[in-house]
N, C-alpha and C positions, 0 to 999 in steps of 0.2 A: 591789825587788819589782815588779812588774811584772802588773799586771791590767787584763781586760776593761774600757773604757770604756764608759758610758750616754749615749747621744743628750744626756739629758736637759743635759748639761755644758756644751754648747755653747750654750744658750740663754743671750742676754744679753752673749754675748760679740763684739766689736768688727769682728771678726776676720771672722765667719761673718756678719755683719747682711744681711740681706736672701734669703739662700739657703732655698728652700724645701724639707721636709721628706724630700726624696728625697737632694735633694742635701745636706745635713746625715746622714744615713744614709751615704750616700758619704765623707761626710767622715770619719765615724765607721769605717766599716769599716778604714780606713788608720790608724788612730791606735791608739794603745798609751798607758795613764796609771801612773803612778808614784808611789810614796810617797815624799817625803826626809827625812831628821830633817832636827832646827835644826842649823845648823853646818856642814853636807855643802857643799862645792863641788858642782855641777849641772855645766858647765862652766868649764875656764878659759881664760884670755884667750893667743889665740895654736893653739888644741885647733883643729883641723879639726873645721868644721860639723856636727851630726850632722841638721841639719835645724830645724823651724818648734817652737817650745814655747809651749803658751797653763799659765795658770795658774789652778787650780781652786780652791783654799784655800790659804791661810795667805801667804808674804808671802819676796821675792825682792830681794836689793840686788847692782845689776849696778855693778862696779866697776872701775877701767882703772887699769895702774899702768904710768906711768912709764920711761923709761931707766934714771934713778937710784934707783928701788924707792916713789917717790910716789905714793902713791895719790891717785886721786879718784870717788868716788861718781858715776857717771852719773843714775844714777834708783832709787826701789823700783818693784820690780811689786808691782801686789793681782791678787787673783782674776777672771779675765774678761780679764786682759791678754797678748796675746802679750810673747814676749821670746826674744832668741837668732836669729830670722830673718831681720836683717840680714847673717849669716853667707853666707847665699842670695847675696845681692846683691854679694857685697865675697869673690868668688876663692874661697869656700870656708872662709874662717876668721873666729871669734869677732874682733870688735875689741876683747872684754872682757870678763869672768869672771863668774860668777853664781856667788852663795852662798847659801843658802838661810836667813831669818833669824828662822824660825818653820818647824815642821812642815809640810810642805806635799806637796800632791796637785798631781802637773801630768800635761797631755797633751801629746803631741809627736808627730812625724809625722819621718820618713825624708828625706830632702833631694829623693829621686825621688820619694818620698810628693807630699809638698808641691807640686813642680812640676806633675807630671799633676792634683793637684787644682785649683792654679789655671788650667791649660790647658782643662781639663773644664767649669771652673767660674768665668768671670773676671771674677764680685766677689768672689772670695777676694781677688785681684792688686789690683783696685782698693782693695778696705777697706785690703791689706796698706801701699798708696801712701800711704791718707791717716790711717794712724796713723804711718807713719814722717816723713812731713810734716808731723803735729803734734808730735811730738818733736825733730825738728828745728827746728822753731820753739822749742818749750823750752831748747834747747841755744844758741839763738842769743841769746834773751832772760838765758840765765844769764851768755855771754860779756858780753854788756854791763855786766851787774850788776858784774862783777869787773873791767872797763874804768873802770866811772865811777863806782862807788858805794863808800864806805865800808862798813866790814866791818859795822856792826850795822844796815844799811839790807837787807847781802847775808845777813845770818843770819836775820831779819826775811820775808823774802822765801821763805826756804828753809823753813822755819814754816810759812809761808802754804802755799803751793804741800803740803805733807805734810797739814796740815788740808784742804786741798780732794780729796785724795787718798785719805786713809782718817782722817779727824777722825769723831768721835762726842763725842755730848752726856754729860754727867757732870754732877755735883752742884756742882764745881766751877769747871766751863766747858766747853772743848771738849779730848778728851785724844787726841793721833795712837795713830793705834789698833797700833801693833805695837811692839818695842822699838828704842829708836834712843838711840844715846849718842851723847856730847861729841864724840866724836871722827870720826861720823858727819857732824855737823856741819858740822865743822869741815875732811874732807875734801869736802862740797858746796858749800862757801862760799870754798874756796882761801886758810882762813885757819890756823890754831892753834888745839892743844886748848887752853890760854893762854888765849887770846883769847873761844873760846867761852865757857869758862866764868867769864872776868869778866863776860863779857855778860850771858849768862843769871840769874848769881849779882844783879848790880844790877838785871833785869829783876824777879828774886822779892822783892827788896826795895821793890822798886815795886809788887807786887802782881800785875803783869801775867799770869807765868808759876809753873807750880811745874814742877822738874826735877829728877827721881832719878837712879837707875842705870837705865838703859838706859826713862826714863819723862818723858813730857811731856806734860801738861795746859796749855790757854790759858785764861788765867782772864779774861782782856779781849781779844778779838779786834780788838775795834776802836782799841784804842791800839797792837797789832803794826801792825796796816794804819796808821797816822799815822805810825809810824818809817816802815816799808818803803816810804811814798809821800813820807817827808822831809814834811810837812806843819809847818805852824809850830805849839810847843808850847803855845799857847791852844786850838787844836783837837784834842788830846789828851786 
């Protein structure tokens, strides 16, 4: 389904910072916003580009798989984040698949959409430089983690980074705000559902974490951060 977008969508979002109200009008007349249920593929990995996607509501896991059918988790989107516009940059096509993992509203723009707006308008091109800059930095920071760190320093760390992401406060700690399983995990950290879930299973025995189906609450943040930084177990 397919409806009219409101200016008011772009406010706040990364993407658009700094564009004043004319040109956010501009932006908006180019754009087209969308329903998806939970579950829909958005794109997949290899699909020729259809252009720039920001996300409005609910919650997005962009996912790359393999020669041999492995997956791995690149990142979630939340609301306010583009995703999908590296396709721009990289010959016309997805380097990797977007599934949508919550109801969600997004706006998107055309590949010649996109380009005239940032020609027209060039901190769109700039914002777009320094969010792909900071994800590239997240993706280099992850390769190290799986270069030099053990698997529950890399689970630990994956935690962390989801709570700075979309964590909110609860009664019982802090709980990552959308649904994410074992297996989730376990394709961000380049380890096993196995693996994950001895982690976690002895993390709830410690008290640190509780974890369901597709549910995670931090009940001690500050003992995740003393694994994830290897700190010695008196400062836990």
């Amino acid at each position: 389904m397919t409806i009219a977008p409101d200016p008011a969508v772009l406010h706040g979002m990364p993407l658009f910072a700094g564009l004043d109200a004319a040109a956010l009008a501009d932006v908006v007349r180019q754009a087209r916003t969308a329903r998806i249920p939970k579950g829909a593929q958005i794109f997949a990995q290899g699909d020729e580009g259809a252009g720039g996607h920001a996300l409005i509501d609910g919650r997005v896991k962009i996912v790359q798989t393999g020669a041999e059918g492995q997956q791995v988790v690149i990142r979630f989107i939340g609301p306010g984040e583009m995703f999908g516009t590296l396709a721009m940059f990289m010959g016309g096509v997805y380097p990797a698949g977007a599934v949508a993992v919550a109801d969600c509203v997004e706006i998107r723009w055309t590949p010649a959409a996109m380009t005239a707006l940032m020609e027209r308008h060039p901190r769109i091109a700039l914002n777009a430089l320094g969010i792909i800059g900071g994800r590239l930095a997240e993706v280099q920071d992850r390769l190290r983690e799986l270069s030099t760190q053990r698997v529950e320093r890399r689970i630990a760390h994956a935690l962390l980074r989801l709570v700075r992401q979309a964590g909110r406060r609860v009664e019982a700690g802090v709980e990552i705000g959308f649904p994410l399983s074992r297996q989730d995990l376990a394709e961000m950290t380049g380890t096993t559902l196995h693996t994950v879930s001895r982690t976690l299973s002895a993390w709830e025995a410690q008290g640190l974490v509780e974890s369901g189906r597709q549910h995670v609450v931090i009940r001690k943040p500050h003992a995740l951060v003393a694994i994830a930084e290897d700190l010695p177990p008196a400062s836990r």
